[in-house]
N, C-alpha and C positions, 0 to 999 in steps of 0.2 A: 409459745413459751418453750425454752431449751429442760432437756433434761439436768437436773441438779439434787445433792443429797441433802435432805433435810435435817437438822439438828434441835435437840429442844433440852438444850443443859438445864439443870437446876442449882447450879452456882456461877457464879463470874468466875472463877477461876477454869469453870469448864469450857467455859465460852470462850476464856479467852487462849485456852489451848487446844479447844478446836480451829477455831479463824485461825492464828497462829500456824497448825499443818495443812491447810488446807492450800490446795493451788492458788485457789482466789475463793476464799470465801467474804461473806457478805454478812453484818448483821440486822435480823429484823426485829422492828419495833412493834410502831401502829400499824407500816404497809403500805399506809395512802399515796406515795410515793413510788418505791420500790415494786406493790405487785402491780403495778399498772404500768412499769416499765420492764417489769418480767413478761408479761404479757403482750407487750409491744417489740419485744426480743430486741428492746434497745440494748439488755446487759445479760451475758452469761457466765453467772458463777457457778462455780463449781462445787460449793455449799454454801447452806441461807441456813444460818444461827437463828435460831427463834429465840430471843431474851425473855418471851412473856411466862417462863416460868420459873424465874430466878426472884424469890422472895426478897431479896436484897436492894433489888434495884426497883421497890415500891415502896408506898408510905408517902405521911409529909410528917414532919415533927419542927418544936423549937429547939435552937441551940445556941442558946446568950440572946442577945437581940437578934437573931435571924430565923428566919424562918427554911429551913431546908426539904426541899421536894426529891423526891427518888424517880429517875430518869426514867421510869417503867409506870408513873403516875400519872393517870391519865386524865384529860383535860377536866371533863365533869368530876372529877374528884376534887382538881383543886379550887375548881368551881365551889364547889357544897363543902370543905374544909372548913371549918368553925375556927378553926389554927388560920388560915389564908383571911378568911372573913374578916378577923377583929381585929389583929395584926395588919393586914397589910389588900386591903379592899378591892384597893384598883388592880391587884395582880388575879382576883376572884372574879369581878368585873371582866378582865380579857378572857380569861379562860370560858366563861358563859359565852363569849361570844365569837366561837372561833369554830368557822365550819358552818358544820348542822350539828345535829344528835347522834347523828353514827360516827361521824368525826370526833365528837366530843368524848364518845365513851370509849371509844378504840385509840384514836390518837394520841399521842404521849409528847411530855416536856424535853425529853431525852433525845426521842426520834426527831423534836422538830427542829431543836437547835442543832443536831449533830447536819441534819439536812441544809441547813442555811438559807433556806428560800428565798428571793430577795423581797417576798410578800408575806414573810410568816408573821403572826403577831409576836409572841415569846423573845426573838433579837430584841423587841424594843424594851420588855423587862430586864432579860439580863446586862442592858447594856444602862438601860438607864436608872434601873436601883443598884448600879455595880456591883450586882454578882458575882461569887465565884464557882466555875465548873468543878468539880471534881469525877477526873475519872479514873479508871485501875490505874493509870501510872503515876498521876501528879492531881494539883490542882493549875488553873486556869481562869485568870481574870477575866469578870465580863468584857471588857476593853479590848485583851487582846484575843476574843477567841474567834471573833468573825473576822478573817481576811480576805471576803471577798465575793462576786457571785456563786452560790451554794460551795464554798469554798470557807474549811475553818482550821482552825490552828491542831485539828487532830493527827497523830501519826499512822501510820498504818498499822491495824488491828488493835487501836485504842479504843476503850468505851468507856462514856460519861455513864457516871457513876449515879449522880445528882445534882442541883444546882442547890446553893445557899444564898439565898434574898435577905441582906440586911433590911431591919423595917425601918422606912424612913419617917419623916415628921409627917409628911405629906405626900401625897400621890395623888395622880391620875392619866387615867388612859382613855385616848378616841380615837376614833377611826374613820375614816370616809369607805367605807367596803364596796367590792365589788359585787351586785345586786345575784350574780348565779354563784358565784364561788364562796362570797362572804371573805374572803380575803381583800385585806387591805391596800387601799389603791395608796393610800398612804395614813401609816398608823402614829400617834405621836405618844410617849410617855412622859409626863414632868414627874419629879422628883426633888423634894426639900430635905436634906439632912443635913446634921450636925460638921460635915468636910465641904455642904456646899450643895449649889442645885445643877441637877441633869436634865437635860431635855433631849431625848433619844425619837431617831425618826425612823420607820420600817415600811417599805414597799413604795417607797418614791425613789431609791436609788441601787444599784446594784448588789448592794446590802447593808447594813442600818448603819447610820450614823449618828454623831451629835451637832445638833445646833446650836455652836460654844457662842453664838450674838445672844441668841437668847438666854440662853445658862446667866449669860455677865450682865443683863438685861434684869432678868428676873432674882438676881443674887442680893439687888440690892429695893428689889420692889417686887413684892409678890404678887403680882396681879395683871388681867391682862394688857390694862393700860402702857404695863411696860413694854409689852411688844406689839403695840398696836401701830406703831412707826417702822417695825421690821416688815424684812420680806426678805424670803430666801431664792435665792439664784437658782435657775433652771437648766446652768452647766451641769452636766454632769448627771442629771437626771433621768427616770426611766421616760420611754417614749411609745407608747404603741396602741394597740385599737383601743385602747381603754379608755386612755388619757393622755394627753401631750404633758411634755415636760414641765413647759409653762403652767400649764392647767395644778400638777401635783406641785408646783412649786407654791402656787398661792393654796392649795387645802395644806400646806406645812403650818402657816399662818393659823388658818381657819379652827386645825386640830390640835393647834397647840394650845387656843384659848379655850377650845372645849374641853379639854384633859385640865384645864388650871381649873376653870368652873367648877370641873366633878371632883376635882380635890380639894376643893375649897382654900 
């Protein structure tokens, strides 16, 4: 690990004028990411922002029909959130299941999407209950804020703020996970609301998408019968010791009818 000056603002606005002077500074969240890349001396910044003591960027509350999480909120919270619970199930349901228990109470909504994994669970909520980011400078649709392998629509020295989860009619989410990381070998999300249904797929391709057969499939029949005749293409998809392409292409299928089941 290179030498680096540590920072531990207690507002966003410190945070965000530190990063801002520094040569190359860096913001930290949960970690799980970043120190084990500090530690591999894959990255030398010249400051590491600590966020975890900026009250601002914690919490979950209601706001109209949505439900909004503070980017410093971390998983087991929105896990046990009685606001996530009754409101909006299946995003309480992913968060339960994402990691272990040290993952879960260290790792945050903020750090994972800003990270983009191409295996992270949370792309597949904000993408398929159309969320919007909001961080210090703007907001940001779920749609357009992953552009790519751990690559997202942020500017340099932006930080999510929070994420806002409209509640939809229905939800669910499932996963085929990978048995030592618990990360998704491919995660699926459905989604019914009143503009229309989503079907968001995470950790089968370089980073999440939607399967708009299925969406037009299920728009007009809620059930799995309606995609029991689909199957998704293996262009384009991840490929490696884990799973072939082919392999996550058919658990798309597989998780998509088990996400419509647990949403009933």
């Amino acid at each position: 690990m290179y030498d680096f000056n540590y920072h531990r603002p207690s507002s966003l606005e410190e945070a965000a004028k530190i990063l801002a002077g520094a040569e190359e500074g860096i913001p930290l969240a949960g970690g799980h990411t970043l120190l084990p890349t500090l530690k591999q001396r894959l990255a030398q910044p010249s400051d590491v922002v600590d966020l975890s003591g900026i009250a601002e960027l914690k919490g979950i509350s209601e706001a109209g029909n949505a439900v909004v999480v503070g980017a410093m909120t971390p998983h087991a919270e929105v896990n046990r959130s009685q606001v996530v619970r009754s409101r909006i199930p299946a995003l309480a349901h992913m968060a339960s299941d994402i990691g272990d228990s040290q993952v879960r109470h260290r790792g945050t909504i903020g750090g994972s999407i800003a990270n983009a994994d191409p295996s992270a669970d949370y792309p597949a909520a904000v993408v398929g209950l159309a969320a919007t980011v909001k961080t210090n400078k703007r907001e940001i649709a779920g749609d357009d804020f992953f552009t790519g392998l751990f690559e997202t629509a942020l500017e340099e020295h932006e930080l999510v703020v929070s994420v806002s989860f409209p509640v939809p009619e229905k939800a669910g989410y499932a996963k085929f996970a990978n048995p030592a990381s618990r990360y998704p070998m491919v995660g699926v999300m459905v989604a019914k609301a009143a503009d229309g249904v989503r079907v968001a797929v995470t950790g089968a391709g370089p980073s999440v998408f939607r399967w708009t057969e299925a969406e037009q499939a299920l728009a007009s029949n809620w059930s799995a019968d309606a995609i029991a005749g689909l199957s998704h293409s293996p262009d384009g998809l991840n490929s490696d010791i884990h799973a072939s392409a082919e392999y996550r292409a058919h658990l798309i299928g597989v998780m998509a009818k088990r996400a419509l089941a647990a949403a009933g």
